[in-house]
N, C-alpha and C positions, 0 to 999 in steps of 0.2 A: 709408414704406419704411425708415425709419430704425431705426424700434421693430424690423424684423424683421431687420436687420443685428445690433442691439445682444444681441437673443433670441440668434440663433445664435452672435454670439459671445459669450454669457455662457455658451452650452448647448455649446460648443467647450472654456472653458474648467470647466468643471466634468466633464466630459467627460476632461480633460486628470488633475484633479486626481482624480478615479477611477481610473485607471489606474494613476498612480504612488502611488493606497494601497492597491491590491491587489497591484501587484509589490514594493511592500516590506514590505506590513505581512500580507497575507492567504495570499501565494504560499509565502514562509519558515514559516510556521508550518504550511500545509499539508502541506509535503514534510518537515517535522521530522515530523508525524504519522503520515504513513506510510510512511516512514524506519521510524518505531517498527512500525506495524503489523506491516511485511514482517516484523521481524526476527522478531516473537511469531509469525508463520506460521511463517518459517521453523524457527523452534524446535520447534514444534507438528507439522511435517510430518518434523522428524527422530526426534522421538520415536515417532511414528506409522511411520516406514520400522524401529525399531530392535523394537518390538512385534512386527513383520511379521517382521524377520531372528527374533526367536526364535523365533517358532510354526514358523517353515519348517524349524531347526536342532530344534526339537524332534520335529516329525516324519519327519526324515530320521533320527534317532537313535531314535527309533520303532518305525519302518520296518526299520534295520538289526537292531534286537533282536529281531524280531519275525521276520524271514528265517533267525536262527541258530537261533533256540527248535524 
């Protein structure tokens, strides 16, 4: 019965020392990543909204030249 005390507490503490290197060492670097990613979306989805504002502004101005003619 001993050996399966000593198991689970070695498989406790390994267990233990997992966890504290994925909250310091795997989680910080994860959210720096996609910290970065968002912003390259971000950026991506305003040049993509500012593409859309010109075609709409170009054919409103279009549209009105084409009402005067």
């Amino acid at each position: 019965m001993d050996k399966f005390e000593e198991i689970g507490k070695r498989l406790e503490e390994e267990l233990a020392r997992l966890r504290k290197f994925i909250d310091e060492e795997v989680a910080p670097a994860t959210e720096k990543r996609t910290a970065q990613v968002l912003r390259e979306a971000s950026e991506k989805l305003s040049e993509a909204a500012r593409k859309l504002e010109a075609r709409v502004a170009a054919r409103g101005s279009q549209t009105s030249t084409d009402t005067k003619s």
